[in-house]
N, C-alpha and C positions, 0 to 999 in steps of 0.2 A: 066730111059733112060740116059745113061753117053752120053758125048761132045764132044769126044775127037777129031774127026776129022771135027768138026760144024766150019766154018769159021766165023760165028758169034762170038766163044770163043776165039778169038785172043784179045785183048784187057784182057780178065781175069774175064770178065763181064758177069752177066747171061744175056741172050736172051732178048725180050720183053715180051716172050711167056712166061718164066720161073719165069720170075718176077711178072704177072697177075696171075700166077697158087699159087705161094708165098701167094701174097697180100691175095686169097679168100682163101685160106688154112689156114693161121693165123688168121684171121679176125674170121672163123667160129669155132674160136677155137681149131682148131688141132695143131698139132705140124709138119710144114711142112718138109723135107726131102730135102737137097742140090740136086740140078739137076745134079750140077758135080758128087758129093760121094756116096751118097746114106745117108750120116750118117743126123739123127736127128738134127735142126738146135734152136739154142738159142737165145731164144727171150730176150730185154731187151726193156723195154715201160721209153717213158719220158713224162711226161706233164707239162706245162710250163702254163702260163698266157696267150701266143697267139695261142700257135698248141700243138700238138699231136706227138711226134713222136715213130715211133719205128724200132728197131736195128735187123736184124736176122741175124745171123752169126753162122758159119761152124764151127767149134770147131776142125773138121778134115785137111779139108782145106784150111781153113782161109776166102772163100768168103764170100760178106757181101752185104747187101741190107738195106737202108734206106727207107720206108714210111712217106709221114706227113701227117696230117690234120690236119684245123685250130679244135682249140679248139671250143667242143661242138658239135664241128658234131664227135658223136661217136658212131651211132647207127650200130649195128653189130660188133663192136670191143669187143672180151674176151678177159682179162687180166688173 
C-alpha cells in the first residue's frame, strides 16, 4: 500500500499504523517491507547495558524507524 496522497506522510514519517505493522513484522522475524516503496527494509540491532534498540531503514528511500526496549525484556525479538 504506497502514501503518496496519506496526509499523515507530510512530515516524511511512517503512520502509527505502519510503524505497529514494522514493530510485529521484525520482531516475528520477517524482513519487514517499507510502507512507502515497497523495497525490503534493513534491520540493524544495538544492545547496550540499559535497552535494546533497533534501526530499520529503507535502503531505497532512506525512511527509518527506531524501536527500544529496556534491556532483557527481549522475548519475541529475532536477530
Amino acid at each position: 500500500m504506497f502514501h503518496d496522497n496519506d496526509p499523515t506522510r507530510s512530515s516524511g514519517g511512517f503512520s502509527l499504523d505502519d510503524v505497529a505493522r514494522l514493530y510485529r513484522r521484525s520482531h516475528l522475524g520477517s524482513r519487514p517491507r517499507c510502507p512507502t516503496c515497497r523495497a525490503v527494509m534493513q534491520a540493524v540491532s544495538y544492545e547496550g547495558p540499559q535497552q535494546h534498540m533497533r534501526l530499520l531503514r529503507c535502503q531505497r528511500c532512506g525512511r527509518s524507524v527506531v524501536f527500544e526496549q529496556p534491556a532483557g525484556d527481549r522475548a519475541g525479538a529475532a536477530d
